[in-house]
C-alpha positions in Angstrom: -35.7 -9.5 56.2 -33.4 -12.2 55.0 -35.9 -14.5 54.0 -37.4 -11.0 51.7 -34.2 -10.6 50.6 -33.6 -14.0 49.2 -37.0 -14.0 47.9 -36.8 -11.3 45.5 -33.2 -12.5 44.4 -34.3 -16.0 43.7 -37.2 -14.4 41.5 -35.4 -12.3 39.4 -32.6 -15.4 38.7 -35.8 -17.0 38.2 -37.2 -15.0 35.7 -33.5 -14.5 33.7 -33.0 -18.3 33.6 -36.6 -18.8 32.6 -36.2 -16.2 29.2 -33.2 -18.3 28.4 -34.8 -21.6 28.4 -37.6 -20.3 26.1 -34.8 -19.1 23.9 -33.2 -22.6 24.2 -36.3 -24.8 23.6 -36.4 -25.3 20.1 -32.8 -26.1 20.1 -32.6 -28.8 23.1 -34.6 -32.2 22.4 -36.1 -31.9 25.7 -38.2 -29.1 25.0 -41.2 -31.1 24.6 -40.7 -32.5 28.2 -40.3 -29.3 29.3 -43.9 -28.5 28.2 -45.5 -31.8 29.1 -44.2 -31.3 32.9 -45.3 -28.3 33.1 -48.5 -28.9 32.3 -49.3 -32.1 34.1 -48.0 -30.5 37.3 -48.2 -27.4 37.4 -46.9 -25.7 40.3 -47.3 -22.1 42.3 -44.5 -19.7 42.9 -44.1 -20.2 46.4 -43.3 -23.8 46.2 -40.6 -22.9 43.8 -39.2 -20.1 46.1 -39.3 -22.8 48.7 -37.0 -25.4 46.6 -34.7 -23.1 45.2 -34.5 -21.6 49.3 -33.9 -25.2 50.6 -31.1 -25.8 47.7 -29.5 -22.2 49.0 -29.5 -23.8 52.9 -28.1 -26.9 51.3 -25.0 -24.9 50.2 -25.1 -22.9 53.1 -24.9 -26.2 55.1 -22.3 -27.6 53.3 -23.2 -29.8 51.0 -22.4 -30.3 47.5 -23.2 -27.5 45.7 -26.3 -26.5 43.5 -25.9 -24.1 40.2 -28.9 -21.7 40.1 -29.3 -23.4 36.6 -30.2 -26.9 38.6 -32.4 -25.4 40.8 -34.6 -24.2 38.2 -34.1 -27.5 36.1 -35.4 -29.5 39.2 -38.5 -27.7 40.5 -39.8 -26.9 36.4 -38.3 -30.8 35.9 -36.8 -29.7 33.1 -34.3 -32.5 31.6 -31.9 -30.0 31.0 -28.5 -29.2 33.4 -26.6 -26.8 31.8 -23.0 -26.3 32.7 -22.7 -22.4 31.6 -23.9 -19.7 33.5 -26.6 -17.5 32.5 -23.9 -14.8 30.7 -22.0 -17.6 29.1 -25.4 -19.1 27.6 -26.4 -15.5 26.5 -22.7 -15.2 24.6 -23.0 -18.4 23.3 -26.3 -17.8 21.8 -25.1 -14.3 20.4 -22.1 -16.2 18.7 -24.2 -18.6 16.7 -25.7 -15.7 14.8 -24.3 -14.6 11.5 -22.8 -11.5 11.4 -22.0 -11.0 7.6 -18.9 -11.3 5.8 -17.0 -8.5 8.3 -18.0 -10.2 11.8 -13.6 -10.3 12.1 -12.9 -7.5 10.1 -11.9 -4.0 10.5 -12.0 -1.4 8.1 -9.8 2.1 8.0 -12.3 4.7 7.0 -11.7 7.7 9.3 -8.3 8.6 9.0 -6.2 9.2 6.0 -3.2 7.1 6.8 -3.8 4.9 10.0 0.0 3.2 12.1 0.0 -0.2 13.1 2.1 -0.1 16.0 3.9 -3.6 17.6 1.9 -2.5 21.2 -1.1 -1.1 22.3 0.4 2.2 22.7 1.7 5.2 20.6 5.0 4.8 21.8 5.8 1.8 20.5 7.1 0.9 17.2 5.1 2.0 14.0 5.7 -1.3 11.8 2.5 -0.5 9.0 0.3 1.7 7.7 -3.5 1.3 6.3 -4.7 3.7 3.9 -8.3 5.0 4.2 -10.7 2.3 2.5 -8.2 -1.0 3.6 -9.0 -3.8 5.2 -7.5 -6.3 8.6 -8.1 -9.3 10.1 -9.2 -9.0 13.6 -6.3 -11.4 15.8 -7.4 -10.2 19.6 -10.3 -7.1 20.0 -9.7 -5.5 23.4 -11.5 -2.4 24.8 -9.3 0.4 23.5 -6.7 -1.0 20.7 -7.5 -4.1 18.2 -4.6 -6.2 16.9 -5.3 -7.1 13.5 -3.1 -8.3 10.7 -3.0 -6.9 6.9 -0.9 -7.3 4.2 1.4 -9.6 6.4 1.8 -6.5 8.7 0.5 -7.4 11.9 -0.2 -4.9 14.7 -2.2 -2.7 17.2 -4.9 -0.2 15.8 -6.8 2.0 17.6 -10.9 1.3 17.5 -11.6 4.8 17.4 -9.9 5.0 14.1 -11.5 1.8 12.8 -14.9 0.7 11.7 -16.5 -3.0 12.9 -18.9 -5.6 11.9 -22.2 -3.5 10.3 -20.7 -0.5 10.3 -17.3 -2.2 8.0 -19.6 -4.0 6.0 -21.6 -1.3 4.7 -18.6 1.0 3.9 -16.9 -2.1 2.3 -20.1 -2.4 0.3 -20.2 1.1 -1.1 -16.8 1.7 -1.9 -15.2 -1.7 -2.6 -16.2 -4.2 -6.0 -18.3 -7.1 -4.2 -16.4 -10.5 -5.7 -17.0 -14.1 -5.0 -14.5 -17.1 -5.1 -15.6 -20.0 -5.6 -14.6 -22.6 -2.9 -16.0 -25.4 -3.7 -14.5 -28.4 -6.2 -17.6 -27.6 -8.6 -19.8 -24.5 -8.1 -23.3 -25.0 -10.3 -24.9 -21.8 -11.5 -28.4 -21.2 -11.3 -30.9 -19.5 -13.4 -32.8 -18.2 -10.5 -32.5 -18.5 -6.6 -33.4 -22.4 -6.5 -31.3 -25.9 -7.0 -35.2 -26.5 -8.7 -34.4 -24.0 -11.6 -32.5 -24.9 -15.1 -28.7 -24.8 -14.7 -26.8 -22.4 -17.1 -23.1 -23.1 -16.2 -20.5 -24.6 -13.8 -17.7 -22.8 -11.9 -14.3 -24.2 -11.1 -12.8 -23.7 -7.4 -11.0 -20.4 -7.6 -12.5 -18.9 -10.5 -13.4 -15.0 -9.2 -17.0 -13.6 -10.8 -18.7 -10.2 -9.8 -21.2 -10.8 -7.0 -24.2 -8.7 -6.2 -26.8 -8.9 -3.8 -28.1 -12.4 -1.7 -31.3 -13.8 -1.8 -32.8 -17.2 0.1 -29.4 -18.5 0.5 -28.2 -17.7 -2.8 -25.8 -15.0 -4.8 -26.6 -13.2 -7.6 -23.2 -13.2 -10.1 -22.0 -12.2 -13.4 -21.4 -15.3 -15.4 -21.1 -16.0 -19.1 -22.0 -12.6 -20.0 -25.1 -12.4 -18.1 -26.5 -13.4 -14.8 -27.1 -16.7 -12.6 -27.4 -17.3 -9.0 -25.1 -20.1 -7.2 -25.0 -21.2 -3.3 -24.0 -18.2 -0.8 -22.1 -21.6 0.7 -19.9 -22.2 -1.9 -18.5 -19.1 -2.5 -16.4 -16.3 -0.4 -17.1 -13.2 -0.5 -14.6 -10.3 -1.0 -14.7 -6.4 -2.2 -11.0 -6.0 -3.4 -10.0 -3.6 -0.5 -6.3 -2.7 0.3 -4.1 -4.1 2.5 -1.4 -2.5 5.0 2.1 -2.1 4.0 5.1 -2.2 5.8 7.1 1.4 6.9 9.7 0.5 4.5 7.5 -0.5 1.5 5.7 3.5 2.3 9.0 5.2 2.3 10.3 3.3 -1.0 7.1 4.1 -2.5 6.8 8.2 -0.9 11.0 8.4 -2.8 9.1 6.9 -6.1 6.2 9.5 -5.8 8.6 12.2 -5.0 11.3 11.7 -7.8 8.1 11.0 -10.7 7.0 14.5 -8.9 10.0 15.9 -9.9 10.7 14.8 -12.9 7.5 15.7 -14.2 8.1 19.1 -12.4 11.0 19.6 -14.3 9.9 18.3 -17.9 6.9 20.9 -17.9 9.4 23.7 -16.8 11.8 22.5 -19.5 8.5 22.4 -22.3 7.4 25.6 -21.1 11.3 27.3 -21.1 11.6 25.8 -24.6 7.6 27.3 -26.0 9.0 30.2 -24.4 11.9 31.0 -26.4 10.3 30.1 -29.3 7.9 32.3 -29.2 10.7 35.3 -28.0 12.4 34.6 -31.7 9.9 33.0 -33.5 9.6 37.1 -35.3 13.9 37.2 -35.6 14.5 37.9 -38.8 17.7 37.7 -40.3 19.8 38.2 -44.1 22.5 35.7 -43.3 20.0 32.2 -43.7 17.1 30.9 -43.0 16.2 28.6 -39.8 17.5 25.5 -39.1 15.3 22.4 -38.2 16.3 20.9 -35.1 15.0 18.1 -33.3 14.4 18.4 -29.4 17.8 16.2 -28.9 19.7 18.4 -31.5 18.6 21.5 -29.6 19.8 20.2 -26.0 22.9 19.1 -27.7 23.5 22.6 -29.3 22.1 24.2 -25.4 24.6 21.8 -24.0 27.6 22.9 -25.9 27.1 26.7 -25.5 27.1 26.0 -21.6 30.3 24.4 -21.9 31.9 27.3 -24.3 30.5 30.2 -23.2 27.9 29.4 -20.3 29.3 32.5 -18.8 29.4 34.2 -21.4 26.7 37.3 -22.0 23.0 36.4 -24.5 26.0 38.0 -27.7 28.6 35.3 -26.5 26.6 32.5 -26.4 24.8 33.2 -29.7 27.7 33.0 -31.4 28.9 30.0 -30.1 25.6 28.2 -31.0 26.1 29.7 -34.6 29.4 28.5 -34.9 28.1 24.4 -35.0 25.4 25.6 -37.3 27.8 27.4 -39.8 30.0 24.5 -39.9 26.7 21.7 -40.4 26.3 23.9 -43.3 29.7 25.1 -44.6 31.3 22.7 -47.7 34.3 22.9 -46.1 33.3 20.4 -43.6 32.2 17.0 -44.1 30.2 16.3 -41.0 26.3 17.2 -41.8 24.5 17.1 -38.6 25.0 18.6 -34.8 25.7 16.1 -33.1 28.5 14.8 -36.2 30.2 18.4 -35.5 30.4 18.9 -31.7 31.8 15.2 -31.5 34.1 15.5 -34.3 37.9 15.2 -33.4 39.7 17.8 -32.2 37.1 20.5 -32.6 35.4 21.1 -28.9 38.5 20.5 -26.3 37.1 17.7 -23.4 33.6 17.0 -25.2 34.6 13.7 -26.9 36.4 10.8 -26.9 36.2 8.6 -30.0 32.7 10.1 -30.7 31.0 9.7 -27.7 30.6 11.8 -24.8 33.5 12.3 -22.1 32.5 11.7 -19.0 32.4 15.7 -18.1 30.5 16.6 -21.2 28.0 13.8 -20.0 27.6 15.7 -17.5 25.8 18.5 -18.9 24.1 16.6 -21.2 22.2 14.9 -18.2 21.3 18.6 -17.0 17.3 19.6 -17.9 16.7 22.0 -20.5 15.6 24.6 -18.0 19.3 24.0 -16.2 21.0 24.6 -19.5 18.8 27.8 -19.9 19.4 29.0 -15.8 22.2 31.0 -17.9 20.4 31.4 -21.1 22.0 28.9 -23.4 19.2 27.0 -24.2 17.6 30.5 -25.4 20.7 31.1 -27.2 20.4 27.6 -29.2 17.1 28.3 -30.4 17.4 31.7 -31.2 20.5 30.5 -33.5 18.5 27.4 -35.2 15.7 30.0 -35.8 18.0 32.1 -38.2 19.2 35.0 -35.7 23.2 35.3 -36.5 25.5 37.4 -35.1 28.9 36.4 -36.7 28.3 36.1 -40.4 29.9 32.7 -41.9 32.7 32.6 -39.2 33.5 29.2 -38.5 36.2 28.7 -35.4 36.7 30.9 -32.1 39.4 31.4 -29.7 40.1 33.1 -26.2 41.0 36.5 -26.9 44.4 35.7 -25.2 45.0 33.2 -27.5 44.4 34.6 -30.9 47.2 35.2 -33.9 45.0 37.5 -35.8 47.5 37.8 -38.7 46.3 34.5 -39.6 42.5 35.4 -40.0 41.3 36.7 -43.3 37.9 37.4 -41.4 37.0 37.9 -37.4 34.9 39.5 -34.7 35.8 39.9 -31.1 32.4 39.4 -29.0 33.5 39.5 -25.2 35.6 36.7 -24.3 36.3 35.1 -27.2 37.2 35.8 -31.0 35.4 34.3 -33.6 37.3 34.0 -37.0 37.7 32.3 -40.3 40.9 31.5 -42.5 
């Protein structure tokens, strides 16, 4: 039974080693012995069997021992003694094969936004993130987690979440723009897919040209504003994919995102506030004048003052607040012509300005949007008084109510709060 036993194990190592040397014999130089022993001595099974059973006792026994690879070697007198084993020969062979441009990449395709963590673990450390469609490096593959580095992030991935080798080079293919560097000192172009065909250019090392498909060792490219082929050695093959970024670099760029988001937010609310009330009194008619033409920073200015005058103030209040600037921007007794020239004129609007610019307050709620200024209807009010709609006449100053002489005024209204007069 042992003798059985070691028979059928010998021919099956037989039979593996024998596959690997016809893989191997156009490679070694003693292939043709190989063929010329075997043929000039040809010999059965069984006397095989018996040498490789008598280099089994020898090891048994003591001796020095025998690889099964010398075994075979001897009895086929094959001038060949191989130092690998059979798996090790097998791997060896598999790595000489090229796998494409993404035989150590990795490409996240399955999830939205894939971590990087600093272990093999999701409790460790998130120190990067890939985007769906970037690329890595592959630094160590293991069974479960990949480390990879991107970006000058480098970390642990998971492989379920990543795509390898074909599988990579096929998405990176379809959704990436296929570019080649040249990495050569001189790189000559081709007119077709031969060093025998006419030459139509020359490439520098590290010019970049768009690359499309590969034929009999060459690359088809764009060059000169057509097409030539050059050497698939000479150039490096890349399809512009993204890199990882940091944690740090995402949350800068997620604030950035999220303040443009607002912003933007706010500006339509503010154009849509401001088309709004321009519609509500584009119909106000009026026998005091006609409307005023206003530009968008005239109007926030006008909005801005009758929030700090009367921004709690009823819609009546605040109307006659903003018709108060425009009465004076048109009155002869006054020598300032424009908005802006009246609220910042001295003495006239207590705390707005100081030497004709803004006080610091008053800056304040001229940095408010248009749709803040209107939360209490003053920007509604300011447009309602540019388009003509006037409540108090040619009245040109008001006062709190507390405060008025009204002795002195040849002319005035009282409108809640405040009374608006003219002397």
């Amino acid at each position: 039974m042992r003798f059985k036993s070691r028979k059928a194990s010998v021919i099956i190592v037989l039979a593996m080693l024998m596959v690997v040397q016809i893989v191997f014999s156009g490679i070694n130089s003693s292939g043709d012995s190989v063929k010329a022993a075997a043929a000039s001595e040809p010999q059965s099974s069984d006397t095989v069997i018996a040498a490789a059973e008598d280099a089994v006792d020898l090891q048994e026994e003591g001796t020095v021992p025998i690889t099964e690879e010398e075994v075979v070697s001897a009895n086929l007198n094959v001038v060949y003694r191989s130092t690998l084993t059979s798996t090790e020969v097998v791997d060896e062979f598999e790595s000489s094969i090229d796998k494409g441009d993404y035989s150590n990449k990795i490409v996240s395709y399955t999830s939205a936004r894939l971590c990087m963590y600093t272990e093999p673990e999701y409790t460790s450390e998130v120190v990067g993130v890939m985007y769906s469609g970037s690329e890595a490096e592959i630094v160590e593959q293991g069974d479960e987690w990949t480390k990879v580095t991107s970006g000058g992030i480098t970390g642990y991935v998971r492989n379920a979440d990543v795509l390898f080798g074909n599988e990579a080079q096929k998405i990176a293919e379809t959704i990436g723009d296929k570019e080649a560097t040249v990495t050569s000192d001189s790189l000559t172009v081709y007119s077709d897919a031969s060093t025998a065909s006419s030459q139509v250019s020359t490439l520098s090392k590290g010019a970049v040209i768009s690359a499309y498909e590969e034929c009999d060792g060459f690359i088809l490219i764009s060059c000169d504003g057509g097409y030539g082929y050059v050497p698939a050695d000479g150039v490096s093959i890349s399809y512009g994919l993204d890199s990882a970024i940091s944690i740090e670099v995402e949350k800068q760029r997620q604030a950035e995102e999220a303040a443009a988001a607002a912003k933007k937010a706010a500006e339509e609310a503010a154009a849509k506030a401001a088309a709004a009330a321009k519609e509500k009194y584009a119909s106000v008619t009026t026998t005091s004048r006609s409307a005023y033409s206003a530009t968008e920073e005239d109007i926030h200015l006008l909005a801005a003052i009758v929030y700090w005058e009367a921004g709690w103030e009823p819609a009546e209040g605040q109307l006659a607040v903003a018709n108060v600037v425009i009465n004076r921007v048109i009155s002869s007794r006054f020598s300032q012509k424009s908005i802006k020239d009246v609220i910042y004129a001295p003495g006239q609007f207590t705390g707005v300005a100081e030497n004709g610019t803004p006080t610091a307050r008053f800056q304040a709620v001229l940095n408010m949007s248009n749709e803040q200024l209107n939360q209490r209807g003053c920007y509604d009010a300011a447009v309602a008084a540019l388009s003509g709609q006037n409540n108090i006449g040619d009245l040109l100053f008001f006062i709190s109510v507390r405060k008025a002489n009204y002795t002195k005024y040849t002319s005035y209204t009282i409108i809640n709060n405040h009374c608006f007069y003219i002397y």
